[in-house]
Steps between C-alpha positions, in 0.01 A plus 500: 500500500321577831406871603386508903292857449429682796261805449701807708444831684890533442792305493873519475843315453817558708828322424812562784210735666443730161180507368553404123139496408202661630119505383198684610149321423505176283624167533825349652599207207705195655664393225583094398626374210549085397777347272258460233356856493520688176444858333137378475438461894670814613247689188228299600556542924502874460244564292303275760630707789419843350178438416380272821202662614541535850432866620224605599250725317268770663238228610796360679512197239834325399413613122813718417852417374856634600497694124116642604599609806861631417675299740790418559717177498825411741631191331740294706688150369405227728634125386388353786116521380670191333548317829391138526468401879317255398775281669745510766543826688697682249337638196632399170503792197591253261172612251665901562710625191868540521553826594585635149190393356300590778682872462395508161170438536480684782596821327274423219173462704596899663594581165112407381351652802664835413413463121097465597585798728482378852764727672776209695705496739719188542705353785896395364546144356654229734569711813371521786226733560267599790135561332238735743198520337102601652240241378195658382208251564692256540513393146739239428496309154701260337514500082690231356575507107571096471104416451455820285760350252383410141518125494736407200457125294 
């Protein structure tokens, strides 16, 4: 599972020109999700994204997370993080879950970020949204959950 984080001033979500979704301070979550994601990356991803330290404290120091500073999170689905362009000119998403799956999972990693009590907003699942957001910093991260995975024998 990949999470693009961007730390926020505000953000929304508009589908058909309505605003669906709409944060104030926090971070905007691009969300991707691969065909062999499970419970444990979607738990493990959101815990990671709550408690990323990147706000600044009062000496101005990336030192605080999204729980310390009672942020909040827009969380947006976004397969084609899982875009190989590695050749040709068209990307291939054959590593992004089938849309099912990746729904699942999806609603599972909001579903944690609401249980550890980061307030969410989320974009709509497979349509097609328009995402306005105002980069604080700019910080820009990407957390991936595949090298965080317990290795099994």
């Amino acid at each position: 599972m990949r999470a693009l984080i961007q730390r926020v001033n505000k953000a929304e979500v508009a589908v058909e020109g309505e605003v669906i979704g709409s944060i104030g301070a926090g971070m905007v979550i691009l969300l991707g999700v691969a065909g062999d994601d499970t419970e444990w990356d979607a738990q493990w991803l959101a815990q990671k994204s709550a408690n990323l330290r990147i706000f600044d404290d009062g000496e101005g120091k990336m030192n605080l997370s999204l729980l310390d500073t009672g942020g909040e999170a827009l969380i947006v689905s976004q397969f084609t993080l899982y875009g190989d362009c590695r050749r040709g000119r068209r990307p291939s998403f054959d590593k992004a879950a089938p849309p099912d799956r990746a729904e699942a999972l999806y609603n599972l990693f909001v579903q944690e970020m609401e249980r550890l009590g980061v307030k969410t907003a989320t974009g709509r699942f497979q349509a097609m949204m328009n995402v306005s957001l105002e980069n604080n910093g700019p910080v820009t991260l990407l957390v991936e959950s595949e090298s965080a995975r317990p290795q099994t024998k």
